[in-house]
C-alpha positions in Angstrom: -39.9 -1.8 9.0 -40.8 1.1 11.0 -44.2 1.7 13.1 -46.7 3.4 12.1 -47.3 6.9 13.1 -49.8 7.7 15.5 -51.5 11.2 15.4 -53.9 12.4 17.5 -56.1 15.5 16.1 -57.7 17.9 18.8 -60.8 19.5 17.3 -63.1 22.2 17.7 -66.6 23.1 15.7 -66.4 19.8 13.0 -67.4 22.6 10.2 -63.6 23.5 10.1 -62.1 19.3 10.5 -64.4 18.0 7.8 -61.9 17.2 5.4 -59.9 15.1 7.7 -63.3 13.3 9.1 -63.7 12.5 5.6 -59.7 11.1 5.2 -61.1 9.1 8.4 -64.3 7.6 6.9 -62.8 6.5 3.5 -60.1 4.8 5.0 -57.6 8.1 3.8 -55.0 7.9 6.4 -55.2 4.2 6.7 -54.1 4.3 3.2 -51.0 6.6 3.8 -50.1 4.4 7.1 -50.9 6.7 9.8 -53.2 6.1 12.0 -55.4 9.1 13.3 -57.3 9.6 16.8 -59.2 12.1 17.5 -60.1 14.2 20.6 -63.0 16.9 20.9 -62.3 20.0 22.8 -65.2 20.6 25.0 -65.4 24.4 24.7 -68.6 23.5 22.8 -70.8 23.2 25.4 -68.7 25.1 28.4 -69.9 28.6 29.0 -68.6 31.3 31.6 -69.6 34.0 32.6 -69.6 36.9 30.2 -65.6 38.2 30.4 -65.0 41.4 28.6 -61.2 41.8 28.8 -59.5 38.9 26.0 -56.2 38.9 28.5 -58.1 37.4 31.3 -58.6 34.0 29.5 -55.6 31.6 27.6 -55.8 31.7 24.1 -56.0 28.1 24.4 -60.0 28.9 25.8 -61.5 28.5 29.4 -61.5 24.3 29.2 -58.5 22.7 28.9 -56.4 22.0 26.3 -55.8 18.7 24.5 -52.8 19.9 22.9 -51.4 21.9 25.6 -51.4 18.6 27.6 -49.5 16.3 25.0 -52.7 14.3 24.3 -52.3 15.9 21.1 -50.2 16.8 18.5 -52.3 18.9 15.8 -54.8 21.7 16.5 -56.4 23.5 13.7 -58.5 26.9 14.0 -58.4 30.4 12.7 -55.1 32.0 11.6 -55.1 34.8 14.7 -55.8 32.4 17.0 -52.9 30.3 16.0 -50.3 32.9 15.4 -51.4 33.9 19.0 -51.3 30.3 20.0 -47.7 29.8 18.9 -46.4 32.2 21.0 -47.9 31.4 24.0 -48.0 27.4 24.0 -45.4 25.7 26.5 -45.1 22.4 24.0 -43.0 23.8 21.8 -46.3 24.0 18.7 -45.4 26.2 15.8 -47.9 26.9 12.8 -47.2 24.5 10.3 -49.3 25.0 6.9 -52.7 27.2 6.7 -55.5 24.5 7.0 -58.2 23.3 4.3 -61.0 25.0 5.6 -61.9 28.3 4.7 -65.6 28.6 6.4 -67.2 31.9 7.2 -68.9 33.2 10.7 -72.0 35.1 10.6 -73.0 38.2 12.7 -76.3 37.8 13.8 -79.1 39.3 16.2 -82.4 37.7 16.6 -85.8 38.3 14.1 -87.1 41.1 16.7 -84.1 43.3 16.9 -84.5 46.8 15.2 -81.0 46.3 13.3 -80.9 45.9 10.0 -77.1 46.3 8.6 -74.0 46.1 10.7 -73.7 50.2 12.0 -76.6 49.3 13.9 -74.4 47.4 16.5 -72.3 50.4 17.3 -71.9 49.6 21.2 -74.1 46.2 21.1 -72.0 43.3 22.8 -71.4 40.7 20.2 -71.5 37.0 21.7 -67.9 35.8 20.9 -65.4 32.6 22.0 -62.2 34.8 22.9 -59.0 34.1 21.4 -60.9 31.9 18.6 -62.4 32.6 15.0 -65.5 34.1 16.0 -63.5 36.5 18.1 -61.3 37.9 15.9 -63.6 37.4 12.8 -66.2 40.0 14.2 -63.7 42.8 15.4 -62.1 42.7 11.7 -65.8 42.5 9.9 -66.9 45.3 12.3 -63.9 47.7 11.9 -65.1 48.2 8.3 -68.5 49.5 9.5 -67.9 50.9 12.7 -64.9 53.0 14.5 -63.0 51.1 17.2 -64.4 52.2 20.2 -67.9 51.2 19.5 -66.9 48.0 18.7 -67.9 45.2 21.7 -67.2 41.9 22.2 -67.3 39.5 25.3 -66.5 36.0 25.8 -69.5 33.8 26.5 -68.0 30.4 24.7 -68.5 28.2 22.1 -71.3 28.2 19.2 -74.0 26.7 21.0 -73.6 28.8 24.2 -73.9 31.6 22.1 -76.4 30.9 20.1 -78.2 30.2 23.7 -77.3 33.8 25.0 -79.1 35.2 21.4 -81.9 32.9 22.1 -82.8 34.2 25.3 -82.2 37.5 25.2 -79.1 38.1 27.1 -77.1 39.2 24.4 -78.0 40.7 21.3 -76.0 39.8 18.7 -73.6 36.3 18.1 -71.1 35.5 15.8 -72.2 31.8 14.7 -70.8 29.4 12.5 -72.3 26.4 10.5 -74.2 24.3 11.3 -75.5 27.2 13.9 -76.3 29.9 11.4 -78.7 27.7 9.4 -80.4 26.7 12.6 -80.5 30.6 14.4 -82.5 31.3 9.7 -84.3 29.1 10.2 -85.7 30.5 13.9 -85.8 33.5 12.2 -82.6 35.5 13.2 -81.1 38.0 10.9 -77.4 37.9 9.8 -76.0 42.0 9.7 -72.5 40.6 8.6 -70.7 37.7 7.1 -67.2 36.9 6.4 -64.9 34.3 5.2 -61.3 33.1 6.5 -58.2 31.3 6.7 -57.2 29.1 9.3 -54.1 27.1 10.4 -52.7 24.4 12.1 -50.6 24.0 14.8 -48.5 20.7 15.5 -46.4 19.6 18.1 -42.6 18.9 17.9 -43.9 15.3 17.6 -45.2 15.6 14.2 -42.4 14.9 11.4 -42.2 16.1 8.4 -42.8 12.6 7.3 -45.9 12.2 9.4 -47.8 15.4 8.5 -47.2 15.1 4.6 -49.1 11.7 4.8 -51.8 13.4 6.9 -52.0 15.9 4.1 -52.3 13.8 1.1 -54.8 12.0 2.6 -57.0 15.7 3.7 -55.9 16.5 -0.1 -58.2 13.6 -1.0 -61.0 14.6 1.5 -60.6 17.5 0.1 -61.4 16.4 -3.9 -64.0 14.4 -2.2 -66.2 17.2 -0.6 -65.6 19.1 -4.0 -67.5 16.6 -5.5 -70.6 16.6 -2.9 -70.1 17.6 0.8 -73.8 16.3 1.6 -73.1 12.9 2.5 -70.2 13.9 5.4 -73.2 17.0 6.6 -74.1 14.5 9.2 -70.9 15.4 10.8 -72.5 19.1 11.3 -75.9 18.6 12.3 -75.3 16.3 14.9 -73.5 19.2 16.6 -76.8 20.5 17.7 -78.8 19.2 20.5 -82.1 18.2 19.6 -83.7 20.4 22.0 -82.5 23.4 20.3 -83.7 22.9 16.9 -82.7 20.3 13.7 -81.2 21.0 10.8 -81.1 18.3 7.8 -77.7 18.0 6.3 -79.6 19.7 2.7 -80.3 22.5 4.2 -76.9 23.8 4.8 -76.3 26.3 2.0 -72.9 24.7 0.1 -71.3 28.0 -0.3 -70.8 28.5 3.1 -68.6 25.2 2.8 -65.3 25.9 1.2 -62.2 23.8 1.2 -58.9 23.8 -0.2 -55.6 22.1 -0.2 -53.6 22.9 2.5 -50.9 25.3 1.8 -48.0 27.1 3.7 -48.2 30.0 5.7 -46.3 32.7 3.7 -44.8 35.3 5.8 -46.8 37.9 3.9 -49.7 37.1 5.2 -48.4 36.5 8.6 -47.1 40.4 8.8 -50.7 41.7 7.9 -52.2 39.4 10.7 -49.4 40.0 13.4 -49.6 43.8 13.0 -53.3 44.0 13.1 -53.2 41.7 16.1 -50.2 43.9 18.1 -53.3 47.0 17.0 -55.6 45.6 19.0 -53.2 44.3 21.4 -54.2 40.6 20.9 -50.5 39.6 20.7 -47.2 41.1 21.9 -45.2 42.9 19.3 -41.9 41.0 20.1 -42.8 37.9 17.8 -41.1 37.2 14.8 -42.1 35.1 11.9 -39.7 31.8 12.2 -40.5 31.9 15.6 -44.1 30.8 15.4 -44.0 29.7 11.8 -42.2 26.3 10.8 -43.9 25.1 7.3 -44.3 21.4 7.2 -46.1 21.8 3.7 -44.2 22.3 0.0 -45.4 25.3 -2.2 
């Protein structure tokens, strides 16, 4: 009889783990014997100065990094970030599937700021977390409004940091995910632009193929779970925010800005589209090749 796997998950903003806190909470992985830890990243809360240039910080954020330091083996977040991520991690990670969340990040400036639509920000610094989603979500948004050179973004951190800089007025617009764009609506922030994406994961050499197809029947189930209603796993979201900044009831997230799927591979199609957009901006050097960084761990 062999042991039983032992997996631990490094996560970011819970909007894009939900379906494997669900797998946790009814007893998913259990079932598929393996058992699941998980370990919270704490570029939530950890703010920097604002840094304009992207190659002045890891693409593993300012704070460390679970997975860089072996206490774990599976890191999900956007696709760019994770393409970068693979090249540059010393622990051997590759991407192995695209992940089950595909959320959104919203643009957004507070109720008193004259903009209206996204050409309004040409040359406004948008609040973003370098090297993550929000990053690379609001250059691609703003590229189709706006030509590249007055397109800003600097790194203040994660969601709530940001959405602290928008508050008080030291920066003027924030790309914000969930649960922070219902509370910036319901303060009475505008959103200029919105946009959805795919994400990945990225495990360690540790992680068979064994292990990670149990860890994805069980997200498949989490997954046929939140399809049916997402509202009592919310909870997961909204304790995210600090009381001190605002509440925001699990019903009032709008459910189609929550969107997950079965986890699929990473087809080397859509890894050529992101690479070379990435080596445009110079987010990535244009030496990487696609078994290099890619090792599917997930069947068609």
């Amino acid at each position: 009889m062999t042991d039983r796997p032992q997996v631990t998950m490094e996560l970011l903003s819970l909007v894009f783990s939900l379906p494997q806190l669900v797998a946790r909470d009814e007893g998913y992985f259990a079932e598929e014997g393996v058992d699941v830890a998980f370990v919270t990243k704490d570029y939530a809360n950890a703010g920097i100065a604002p840094v304009e240039d992207h190659q002045l910080l890891s693409s593993f954020g300012s704070t460390k990094s679970h997975f860089e330091s072996g206490e774990a083996s599976l890191y999900r977040a956007c696709e760019w970030g994770q393409v970068r991520r693979a090249g540059d991690t010393t622990v051997g990670g590759r991407v192995v599937s695209k992940r089950a969340a595909v959320n959104g990040q919203a643009i957004m400036v507070r109720g008193d700021h004259p903009a209206t639509h996204p050409q309004d920000l040409a040359g406004v610094t948008v609040a973003v977390n370098f090297h993550h989603g929000s990053h690379y979500v609001a250059l691609q948004t703003l590229e189709g409004f706006l030509p590249r050179e007055e397109i800003s973004v600097a790194h203040y951190g994660g969601p709530q940091v940001r959405f602290e800089a928008l508050r008080d007025g030291t920066v003027e617009a924030a790309a914000l995910m969930e649960p922070w764009i219902t509370l910036a609506e319901k303060q009475g922030y505008k959103i200029l632009a919105e946009a959805f994406y795919v994400g990945a994961e990225i495990a360690s050499p540790q992680v068979d193929e064994d292990t990670y197809a149990r860890i994805n029947r069980a997200v498949v189930r989490a997954v046929r779970k939140l399809d049916e209603d997402p509202r009592p796993y919310l909870h997961h979201l909204t304790a995210e925010i600090p009381p001190e900044l605002g509440t925001v009831e699990p019903h009032e997230i709008p459910l189609g800005r929550l969107r997950y799927v079965d986890p699929a591979p990473y087809p080397e199609a859509q890894f050529r589209r992101t690479y070379d957009w990435m080596v445009s901006w110079g987010l990535i050097e244009d030496d990487r090749t696609f078994d290099s960084l890619v090792q599917n761990l997930v069947d068609v």
